[in-house]
C-alpha positions as CSV (number, residue, x, y, z in Angstrom):
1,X,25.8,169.2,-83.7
2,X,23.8,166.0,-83.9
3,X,25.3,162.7,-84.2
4,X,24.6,162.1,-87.8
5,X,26.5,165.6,-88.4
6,X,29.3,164.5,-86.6
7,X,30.0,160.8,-88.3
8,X,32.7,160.9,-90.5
9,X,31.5,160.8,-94.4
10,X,30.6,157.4,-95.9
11,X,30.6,155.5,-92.2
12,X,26.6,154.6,-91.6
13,X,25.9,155.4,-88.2
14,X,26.0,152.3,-85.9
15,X,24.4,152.6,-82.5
16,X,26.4,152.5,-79.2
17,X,27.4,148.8,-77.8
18,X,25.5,147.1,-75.2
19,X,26.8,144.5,-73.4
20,X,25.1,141.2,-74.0
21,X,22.8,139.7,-71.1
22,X,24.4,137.1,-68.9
23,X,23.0,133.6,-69.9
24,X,21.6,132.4,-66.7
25,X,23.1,129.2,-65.3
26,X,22.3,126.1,-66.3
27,X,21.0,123.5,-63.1
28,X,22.9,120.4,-63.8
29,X,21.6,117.4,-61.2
30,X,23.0,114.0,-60.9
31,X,21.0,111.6,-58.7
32,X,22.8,107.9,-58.0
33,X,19.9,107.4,-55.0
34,X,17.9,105.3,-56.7
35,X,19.5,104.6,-60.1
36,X,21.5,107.0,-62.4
37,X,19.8,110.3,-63.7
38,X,21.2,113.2,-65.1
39,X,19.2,115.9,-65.0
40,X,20.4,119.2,-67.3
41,X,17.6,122.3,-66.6
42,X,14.9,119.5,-64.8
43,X,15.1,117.6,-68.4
44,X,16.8,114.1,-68.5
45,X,20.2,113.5,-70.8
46,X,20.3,110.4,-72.2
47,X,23.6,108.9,-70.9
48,X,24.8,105.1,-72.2
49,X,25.5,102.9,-69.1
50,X,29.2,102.5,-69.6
51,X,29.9,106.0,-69.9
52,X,26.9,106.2,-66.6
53,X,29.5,104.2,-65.0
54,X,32.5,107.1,-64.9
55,X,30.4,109.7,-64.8
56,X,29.0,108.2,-61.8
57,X,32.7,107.1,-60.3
58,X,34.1,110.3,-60.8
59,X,31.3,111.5,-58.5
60,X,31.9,109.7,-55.8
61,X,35.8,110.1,-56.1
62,X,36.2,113.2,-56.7
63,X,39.5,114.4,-58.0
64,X,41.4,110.9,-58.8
65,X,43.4,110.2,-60.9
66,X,43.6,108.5,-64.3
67,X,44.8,105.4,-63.2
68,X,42.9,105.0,-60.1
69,X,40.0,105.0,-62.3
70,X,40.6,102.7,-64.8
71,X,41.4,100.7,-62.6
72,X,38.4,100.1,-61.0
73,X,36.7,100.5,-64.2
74,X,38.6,97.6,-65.5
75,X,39.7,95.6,-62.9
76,X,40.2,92.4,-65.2
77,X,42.5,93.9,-68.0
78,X,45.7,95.2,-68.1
79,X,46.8,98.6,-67.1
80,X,47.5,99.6,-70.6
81,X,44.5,98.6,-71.4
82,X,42.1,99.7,-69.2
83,X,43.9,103.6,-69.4
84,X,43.1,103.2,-73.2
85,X,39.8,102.5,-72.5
86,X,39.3,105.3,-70.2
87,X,41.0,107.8,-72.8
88,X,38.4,106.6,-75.4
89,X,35.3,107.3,-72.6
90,X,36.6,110.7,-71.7
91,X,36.8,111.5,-75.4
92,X,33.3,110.8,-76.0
93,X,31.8,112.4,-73.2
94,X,33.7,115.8,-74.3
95,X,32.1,115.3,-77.9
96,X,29.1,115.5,-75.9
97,X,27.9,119.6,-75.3
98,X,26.3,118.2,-71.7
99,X,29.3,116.7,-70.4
100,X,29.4,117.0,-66.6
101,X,33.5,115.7,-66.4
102,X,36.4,118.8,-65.9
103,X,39.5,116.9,-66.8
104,X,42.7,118.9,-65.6
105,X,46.1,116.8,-66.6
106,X,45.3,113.7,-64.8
107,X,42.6,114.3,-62.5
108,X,39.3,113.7,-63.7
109,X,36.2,115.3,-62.0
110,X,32.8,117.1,-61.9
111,X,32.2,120.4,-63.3
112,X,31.6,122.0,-60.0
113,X,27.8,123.9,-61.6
114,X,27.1,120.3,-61.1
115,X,24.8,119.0,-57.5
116,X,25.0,115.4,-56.8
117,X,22.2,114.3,-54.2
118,X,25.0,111.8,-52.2
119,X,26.9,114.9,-51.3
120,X,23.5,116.7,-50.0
121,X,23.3,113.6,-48.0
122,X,27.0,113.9,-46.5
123,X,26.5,117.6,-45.9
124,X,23.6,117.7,-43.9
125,X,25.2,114.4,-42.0
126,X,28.0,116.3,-41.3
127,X,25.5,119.7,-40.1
128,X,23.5,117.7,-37.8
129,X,26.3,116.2,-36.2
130,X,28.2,119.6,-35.0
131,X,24.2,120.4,-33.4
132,X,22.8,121.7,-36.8
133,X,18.5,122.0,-36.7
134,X,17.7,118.5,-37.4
135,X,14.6,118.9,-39.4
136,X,16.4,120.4,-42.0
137,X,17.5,116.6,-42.7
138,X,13.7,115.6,-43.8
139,X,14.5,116.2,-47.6
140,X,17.8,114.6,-47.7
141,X,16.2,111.6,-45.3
142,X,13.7,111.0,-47.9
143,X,16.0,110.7,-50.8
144,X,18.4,108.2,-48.8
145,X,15.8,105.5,-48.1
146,X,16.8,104.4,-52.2
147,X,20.1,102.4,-52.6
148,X,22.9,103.7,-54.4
149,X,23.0,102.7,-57.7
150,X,20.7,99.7,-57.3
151,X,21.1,96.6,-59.5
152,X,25.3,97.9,-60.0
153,X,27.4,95.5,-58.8
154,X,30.9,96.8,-59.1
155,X,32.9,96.6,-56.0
156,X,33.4,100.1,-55.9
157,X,29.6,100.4,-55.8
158,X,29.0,97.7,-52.7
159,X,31.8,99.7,-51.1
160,X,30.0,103.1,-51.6
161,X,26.6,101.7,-50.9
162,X,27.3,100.0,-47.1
163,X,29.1,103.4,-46.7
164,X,25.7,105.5,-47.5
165,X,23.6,103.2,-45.5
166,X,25.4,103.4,-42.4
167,X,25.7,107.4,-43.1
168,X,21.9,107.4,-43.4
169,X,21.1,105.3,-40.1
170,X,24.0,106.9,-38.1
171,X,21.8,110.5,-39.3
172,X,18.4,109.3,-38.2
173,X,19.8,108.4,-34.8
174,X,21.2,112.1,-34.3
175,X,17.9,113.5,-35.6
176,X,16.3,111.3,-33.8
177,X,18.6,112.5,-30.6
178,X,18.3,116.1,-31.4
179,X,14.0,116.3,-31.4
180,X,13.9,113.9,-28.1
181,X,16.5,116.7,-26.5
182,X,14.1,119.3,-28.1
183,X,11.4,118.2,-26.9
184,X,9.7,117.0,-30.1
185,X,9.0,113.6,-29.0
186,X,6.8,113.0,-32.0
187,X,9.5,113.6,-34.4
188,X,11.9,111.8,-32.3
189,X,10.1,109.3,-32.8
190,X,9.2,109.1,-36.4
191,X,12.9,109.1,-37.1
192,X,13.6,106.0,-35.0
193,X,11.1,104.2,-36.3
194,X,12.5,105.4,-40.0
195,X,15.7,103.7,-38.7
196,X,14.3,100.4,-37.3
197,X,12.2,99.7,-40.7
198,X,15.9,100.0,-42.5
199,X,17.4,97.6,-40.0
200,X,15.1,96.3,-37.7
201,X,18.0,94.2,-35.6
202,X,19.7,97.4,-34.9
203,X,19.7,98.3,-31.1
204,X,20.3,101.7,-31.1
205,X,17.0,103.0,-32.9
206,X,15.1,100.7,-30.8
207,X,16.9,102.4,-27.6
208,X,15.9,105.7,-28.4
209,X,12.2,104.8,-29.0
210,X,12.4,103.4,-25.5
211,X,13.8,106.4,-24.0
212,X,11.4,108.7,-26.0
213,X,8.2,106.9,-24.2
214,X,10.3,107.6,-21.3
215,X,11.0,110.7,-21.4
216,X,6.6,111.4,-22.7
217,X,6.0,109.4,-18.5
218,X,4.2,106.3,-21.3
219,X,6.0,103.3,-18.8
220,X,3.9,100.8,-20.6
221,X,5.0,101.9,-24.0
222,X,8.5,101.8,-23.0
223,X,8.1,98.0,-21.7
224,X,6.6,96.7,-25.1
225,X,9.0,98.4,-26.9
226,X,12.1,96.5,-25.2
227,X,10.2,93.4,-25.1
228,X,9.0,93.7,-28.9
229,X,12.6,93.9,-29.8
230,X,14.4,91.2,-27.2
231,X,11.6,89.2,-28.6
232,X,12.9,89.7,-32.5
233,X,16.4,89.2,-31.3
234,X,16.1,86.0,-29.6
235,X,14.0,84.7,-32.3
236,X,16.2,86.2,-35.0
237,X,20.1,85.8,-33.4
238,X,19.6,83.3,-29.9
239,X,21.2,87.0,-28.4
240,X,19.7,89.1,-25.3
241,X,19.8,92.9,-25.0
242,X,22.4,94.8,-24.2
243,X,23.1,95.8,-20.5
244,X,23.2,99.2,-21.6
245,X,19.3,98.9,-23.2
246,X,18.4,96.6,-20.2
247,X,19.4,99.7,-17.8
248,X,16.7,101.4,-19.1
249,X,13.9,99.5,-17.5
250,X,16.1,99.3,-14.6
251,X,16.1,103.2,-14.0
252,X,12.0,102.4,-15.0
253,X,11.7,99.6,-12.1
254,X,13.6,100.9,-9.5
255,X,11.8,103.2,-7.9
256,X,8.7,101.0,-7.4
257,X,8.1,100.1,-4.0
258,X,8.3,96.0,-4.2
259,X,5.1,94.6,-2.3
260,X,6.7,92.4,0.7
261,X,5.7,89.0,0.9
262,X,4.4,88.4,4.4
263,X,3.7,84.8,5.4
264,X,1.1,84.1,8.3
265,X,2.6,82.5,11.9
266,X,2.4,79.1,11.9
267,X,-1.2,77.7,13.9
268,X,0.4,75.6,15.9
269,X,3.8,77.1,17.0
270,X,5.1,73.3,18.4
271,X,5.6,69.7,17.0
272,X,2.6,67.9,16.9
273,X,-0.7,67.1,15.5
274,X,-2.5,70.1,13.9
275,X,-5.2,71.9,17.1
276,X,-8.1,70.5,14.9
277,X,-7.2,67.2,15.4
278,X,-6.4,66.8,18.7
279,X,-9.1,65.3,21.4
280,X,-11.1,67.4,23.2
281,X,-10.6,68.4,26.5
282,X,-11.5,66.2,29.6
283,X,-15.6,66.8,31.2
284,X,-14.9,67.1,34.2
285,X,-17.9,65.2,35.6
286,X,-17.1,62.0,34.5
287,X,-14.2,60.1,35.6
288,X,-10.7,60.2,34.3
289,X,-9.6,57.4,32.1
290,X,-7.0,55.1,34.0
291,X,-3.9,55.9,33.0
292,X,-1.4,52.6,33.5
293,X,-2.4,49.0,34.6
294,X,-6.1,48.4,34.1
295,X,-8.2,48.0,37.3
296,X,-9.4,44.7,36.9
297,X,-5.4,43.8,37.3
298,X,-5.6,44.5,41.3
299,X,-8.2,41.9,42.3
300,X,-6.6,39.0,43.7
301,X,-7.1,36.2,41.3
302,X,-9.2,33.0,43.3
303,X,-7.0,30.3,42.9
């Protein structure tokens, strides 16, 4: 019996259900390195800058609160206020199909199919510290030399920005640490250098490019180095070295044989006119000089 045979009379035939395909996921980016972007599938969302500015918050706190938002949100108005505010924001980001904001009771945050480039940043940090492969930190390096959020001025911003910045220099000086214990004193390098041009007073970054021409037996490249830097810091903040960067050369110095300064014996080992002044010995064929009373003083005077 075919199928048609067996369908009951006056039902059409309907073939057997396939499940539908899966959609595949949509790639939701938001970069704040740099200036706000929201990136849905590689193409940009058009996003006006106050409702940039708790998208962008909500990112960087992740899980707060209503009220801890609008507050800093609207630090100048009253609570009331400032949480009507933040309801009438919410609401028109969910009217919005690319909304990247989960909001469960009263914590706001991001849908989590959502990758925000300052937590790349913080992850690989947090890898290189615990001995992670530190070239794995180029990409994230790259991205980080940008500001966050440049030309906001919030105080949540400044707060958030110092924070990144010292994240970023604290992460070149490990991967800076890691290649010169490597071996790759190259890369070592590269990275210290990376950190002096984002603060060149810094001493640490300047350290470890000493101890990288060290370590590659360049003395002479290790000396200009220190004396490059104590150079920009006296000129900069009236302030020396630290011992611990001075010790360096000292380890350097130390086991150079010092020439000894020897002086030559004196010519003339006794008080007294110098050898090429005094008078010349005494010929002994002609006659003494008279030492005392003259000669002429022994002759009886006539009276």
């Amino acid at each position: 019996m075919t199928s048609r045979e067996s369908a009951p009379h006056g039902r059409a035939h309907r073939p057997p259900h396939r499940p539908a395909a899966p959609r595949p996921a949509r790639t939701i980016r938001l970069l704040l390195l740099d200036g706000f972007t929201l990136l849905h599938d590689g193409a940009p969302v058009v996003v006006p800058r106050g409702l940039q500015r708790i998208i962008a918050l909500v990112g960087l706190r992740p899980g707060a609160t209503r009220a801890y938002l609008a507050g800093l949100l609207w630090p100048d108005t009253s609570e009331e206020r400032a949480m009507s505010s933040l309801r009438t924001a919410l609401w028109r980001l969910r009217q919005d199909g690319n909304c990247p904001i989960l909001v469960t009771g009263d914590t706001v945050r991001l849908d989590p199919a959502v990758e925000l480039d300052v937590d790349d940043l913080v992850r690989v940090a947090e890898q290189v510290r615990d001995g992670g492969d530190p070239r794995q930190a180029a990409a994230v390096l790259t991205a980080g030399r940008h500001d966050l959020l440049p030309g906001w001025y919030d105080d949540w911003v400044l707060l958030e920005r110092e924070r990144l910045r010292q994240l970023r220099l604290h992460l070149l000086e490990e991967v800076a640490r890691g290649h010169l214990r490597a071996g790759r004193h190259g890369e070592a390098l590269q990275a210290a250098l990376e950190a002096v041009r984002a603060e060149p007073l810094r001493e640490t970054p300047h350290r470890l490019i000493v101890e990288t021409h060290l370590a590659e037996g360049n003395a002479y490249e290790a000396l200009q180095a220190f004396y490059v830097y104590r150079d920009l810091l006296v000129r900069e903040l009236q302030l020396e070295p630290s011992p611990a960067m001075c010790a360096l050369l000292s380890d350097l110095l130390d086991p150079i044989p010092r020439p000894k300064i020897t002086r030559s014996p004196r010519p003339y080992p006794y008080p007294g006119p110098h050898p090429a002044v005094r008078p010349a010995p005494a010929d002994p064929a002609r006659p003494a000089p008279h030492r005392g009373r003259s000669a002429l003083s022994a002759v009886p005077r006539q009276r």
